[in-house]
C-alpha positions as CSV (number, residue, x, y, z in Angstrom):
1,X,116.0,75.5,111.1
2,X,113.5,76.2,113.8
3,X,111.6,78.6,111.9
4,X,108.1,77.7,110.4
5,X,106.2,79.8,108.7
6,X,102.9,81.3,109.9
7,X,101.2,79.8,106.9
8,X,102.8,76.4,107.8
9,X,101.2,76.4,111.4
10,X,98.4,77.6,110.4
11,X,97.7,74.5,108.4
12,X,98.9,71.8,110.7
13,X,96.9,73.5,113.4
14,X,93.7,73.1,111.0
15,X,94.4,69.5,110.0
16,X,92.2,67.0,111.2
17,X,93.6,64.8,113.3
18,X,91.7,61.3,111.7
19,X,92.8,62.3,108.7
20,X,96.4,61.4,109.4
21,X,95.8,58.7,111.6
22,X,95.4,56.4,109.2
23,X,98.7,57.1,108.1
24,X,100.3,56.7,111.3
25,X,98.7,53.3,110.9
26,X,99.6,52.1,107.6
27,X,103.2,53.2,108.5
28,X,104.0,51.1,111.9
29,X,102.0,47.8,110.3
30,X,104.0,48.4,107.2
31,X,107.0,48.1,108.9
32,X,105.8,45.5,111.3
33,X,104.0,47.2,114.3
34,X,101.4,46.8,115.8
35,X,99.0,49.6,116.4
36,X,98.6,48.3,119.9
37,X,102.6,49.9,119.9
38,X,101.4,53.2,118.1
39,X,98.9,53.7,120.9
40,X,101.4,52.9,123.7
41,X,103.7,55.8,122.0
42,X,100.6,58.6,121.9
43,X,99.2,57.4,125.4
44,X,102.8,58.3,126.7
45,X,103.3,61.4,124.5
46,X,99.5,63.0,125.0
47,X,98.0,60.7,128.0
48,X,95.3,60.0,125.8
49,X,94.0,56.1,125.9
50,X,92.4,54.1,122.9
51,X,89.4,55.8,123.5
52,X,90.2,58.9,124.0
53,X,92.0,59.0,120.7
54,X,89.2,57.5,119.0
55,X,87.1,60.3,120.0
56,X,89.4,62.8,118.8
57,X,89.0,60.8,115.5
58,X,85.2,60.7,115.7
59,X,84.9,63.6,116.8
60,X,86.8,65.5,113.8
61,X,89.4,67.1,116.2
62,X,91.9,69.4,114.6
63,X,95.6,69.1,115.9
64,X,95.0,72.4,117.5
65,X,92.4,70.9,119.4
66,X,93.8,67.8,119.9
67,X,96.6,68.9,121.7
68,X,94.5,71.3,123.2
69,X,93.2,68.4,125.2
70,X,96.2,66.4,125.7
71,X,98.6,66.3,128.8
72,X,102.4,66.6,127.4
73,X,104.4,64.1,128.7
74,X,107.5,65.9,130.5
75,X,109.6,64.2,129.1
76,X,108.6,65.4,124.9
77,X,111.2,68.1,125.1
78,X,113.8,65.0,124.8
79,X,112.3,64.2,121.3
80,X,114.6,65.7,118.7
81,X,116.0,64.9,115.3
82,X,114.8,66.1,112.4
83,X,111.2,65.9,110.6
84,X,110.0,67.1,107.7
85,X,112.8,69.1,107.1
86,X,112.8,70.5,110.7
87,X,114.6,69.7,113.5
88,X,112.0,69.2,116.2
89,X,114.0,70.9,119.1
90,X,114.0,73.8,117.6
91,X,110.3,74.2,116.3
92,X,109.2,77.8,117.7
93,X,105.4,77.2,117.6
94,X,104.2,75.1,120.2
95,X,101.3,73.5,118.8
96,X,103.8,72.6,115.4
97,X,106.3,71.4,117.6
98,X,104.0,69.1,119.2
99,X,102.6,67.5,116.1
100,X,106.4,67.6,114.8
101,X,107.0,65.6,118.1
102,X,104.2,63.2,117.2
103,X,105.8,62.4,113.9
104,X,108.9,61.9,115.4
105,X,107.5,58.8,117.4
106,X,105.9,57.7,114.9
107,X,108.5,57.4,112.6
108,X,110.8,56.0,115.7
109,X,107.9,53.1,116.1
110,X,108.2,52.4,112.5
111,X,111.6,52.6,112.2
112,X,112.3,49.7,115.1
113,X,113.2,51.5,118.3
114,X,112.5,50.0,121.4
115,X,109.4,51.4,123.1
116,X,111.7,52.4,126.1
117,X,113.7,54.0,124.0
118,X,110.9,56.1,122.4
119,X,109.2,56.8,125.8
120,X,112.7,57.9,126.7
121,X,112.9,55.6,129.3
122,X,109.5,56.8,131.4
């Protein structure tokens, strides 16, 4: 299940990022995170600090251009399980594999996995 199709990434790599922060947001507090936590799990997926992703927001970065800018952690490629219907490991596009790996932590935060465990163990 690897396979996206072109009109898929073509709209994940036009979304604006800030647009689904606040989701990411409302998701962790909901289940009882903090978004101190959700910025400790980008900052080690992307590099990016607090204000670095709050210039992306500002800014009105796209995904495309928001990983564009980010430094992948070597260690993403051990994200995997499935999201939105996709197993993230086997994603073909880059850029939808990224955002797919973004999710993924997010929902991992939410769900109560430790943050070593979500950092996988860097």
């Amino acid at each position: 299940m690897g396979t996206t199709t072109p009109e898929h990434d073509a709209r994940i790599a036009g979304m604006v990022f800030g647009s689904v922060w606040p989701h990411y947001v409302a998701k962790v507090e909901k289940k009882g995170r903090t978004v101190e936590e959700l910025y400790e799990v980008v900052e080690w997926l992307t590099g990016f600090g607090t204000k670095d992703v709050q210039r992306h927001i500002d800014g009105g970065s796209t995904f495309a251009e928001f990983f564009d800018d980010a430094e992948l952690n070597p260690n993403a490629d051990q994200i995997t399980g499935v999201i939105c219907g996709y197993r993230v490991e086997e994603i073909e596009t880059e850029l939808t594999r990224k955002v797919r790996y973004l999710d993924k932590v997010v929902d991992e935060l939410a769900k109560g996995k430790t943050m070593e465990k979500i950092c996988r163990g860097s």
